[in-house]
N, C-alpha and C positions, 0 to 999 in steps of 0.2 A: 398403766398406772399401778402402784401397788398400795397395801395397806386399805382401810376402810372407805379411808374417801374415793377411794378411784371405785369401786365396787358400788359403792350409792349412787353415784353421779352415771355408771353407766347401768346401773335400775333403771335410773329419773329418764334418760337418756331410752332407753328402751320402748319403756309403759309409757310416756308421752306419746307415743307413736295411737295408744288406744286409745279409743270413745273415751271409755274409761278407767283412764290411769288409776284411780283411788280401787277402783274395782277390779281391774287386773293385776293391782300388785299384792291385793288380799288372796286373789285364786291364785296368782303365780307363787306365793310364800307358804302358801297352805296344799299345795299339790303334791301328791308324792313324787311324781315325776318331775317335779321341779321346772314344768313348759309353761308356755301362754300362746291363746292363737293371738296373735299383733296383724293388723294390716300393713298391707304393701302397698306403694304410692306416693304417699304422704310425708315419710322421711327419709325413707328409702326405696328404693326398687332390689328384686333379686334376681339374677341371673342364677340358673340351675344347671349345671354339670353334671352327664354319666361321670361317675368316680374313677372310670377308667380315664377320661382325659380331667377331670376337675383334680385329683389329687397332685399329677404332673402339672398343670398349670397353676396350683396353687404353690409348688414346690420353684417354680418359676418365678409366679410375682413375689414372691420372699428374697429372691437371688436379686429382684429389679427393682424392689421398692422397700426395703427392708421391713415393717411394717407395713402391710398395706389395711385396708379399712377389714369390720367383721368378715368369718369366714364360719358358715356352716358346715356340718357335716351330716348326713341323715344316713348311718349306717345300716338301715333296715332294707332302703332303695338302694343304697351303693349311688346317691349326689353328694354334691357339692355346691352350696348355693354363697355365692359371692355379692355385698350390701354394696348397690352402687347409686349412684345419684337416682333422683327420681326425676323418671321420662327416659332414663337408659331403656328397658324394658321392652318399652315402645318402638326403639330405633334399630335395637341390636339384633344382625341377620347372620345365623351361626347355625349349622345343622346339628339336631339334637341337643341343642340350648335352649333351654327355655324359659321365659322370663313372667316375672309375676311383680305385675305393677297396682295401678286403681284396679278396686275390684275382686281382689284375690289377699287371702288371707296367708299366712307364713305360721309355722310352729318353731316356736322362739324357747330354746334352752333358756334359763335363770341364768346370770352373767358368770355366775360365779361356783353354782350348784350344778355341772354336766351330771345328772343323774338318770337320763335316758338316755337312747339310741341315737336320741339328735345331740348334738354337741356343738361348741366353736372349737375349731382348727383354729380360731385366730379370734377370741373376744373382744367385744368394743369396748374403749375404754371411756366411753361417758362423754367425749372431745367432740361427736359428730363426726369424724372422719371416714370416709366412704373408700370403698377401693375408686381410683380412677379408669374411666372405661380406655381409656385409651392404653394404657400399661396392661391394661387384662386381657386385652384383644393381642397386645405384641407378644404377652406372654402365653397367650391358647396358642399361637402362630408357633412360638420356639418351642412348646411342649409336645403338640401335634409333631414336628420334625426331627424332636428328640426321639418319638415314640417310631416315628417311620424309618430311622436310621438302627432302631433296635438297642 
């Protein structure tokens, strides 16, 4: 989305994820780093990618799904953590993927303010839409093969 509305609505879209949306959007607005810890579970689950396969497979599901749901990026670790339905987390069996469902907290860039190490590769735009696991699995599948072909 562009313009102001699409940027509130994927605030609203965000900070409802929190205990305390009223209270996470005053620390997320006031932070210099422009983060918020948010839970995982509840609107979303995250799959986590070494950078070395998550940038190729994010470079993938672009080609498969034009937009696909949020996309992190945490350049301090060198991941990539992809916003997929919640209860993926749970089911997804992938070496050195890692998933943070109930239970686990995420650090969450401001939609619209990348002012730290963490970033979206790919921002939400306030809609709910999640990457599909089933297009992220065929896409790690093509990007693994692109990477082993050189």
């Amino acid at each position: 989305m562009s313009g102001g509305a699409g940027r509130t609505s994927a605030v609203e879209w965000l900070v409802s994820a929190a205990p305390d949306p009223v209270g996470c959007r005053w620390e997320w607005e006031r932070n210099p780093f422009g983060i918020a810890l948010l839970p995982a579970g509840r609107l979303w689950d995250v799959l986590i990618f070494p950078g070395g396969l998550g940038r190729p497979t994010a470079d993938v599901l672009a080609e498969r799904a034009g937009r696909p749901g949020p996309v992190l990026a945490d350049e301090r670790v060198g991941r990539i953590g992809f916003l997929v339905p919640p209860g993926t987390a749970a089911r997804w069996l992938a070496t050195g993927v890692r998933g943070a469902g109930p239970g686990t907290w995420i650090v969450v860039p401001h939609p619209v303010r990348n002012a730290s190490l963490v970033r979206w590769l790919v921002p939400p735009d306030g809609s709910g839409v999640l990457t599909d696991p089933v297009v992220l699995e065929l896409s790690l599948h093509e990007a693994a093969a692109r990477l082993a072909r050189g």
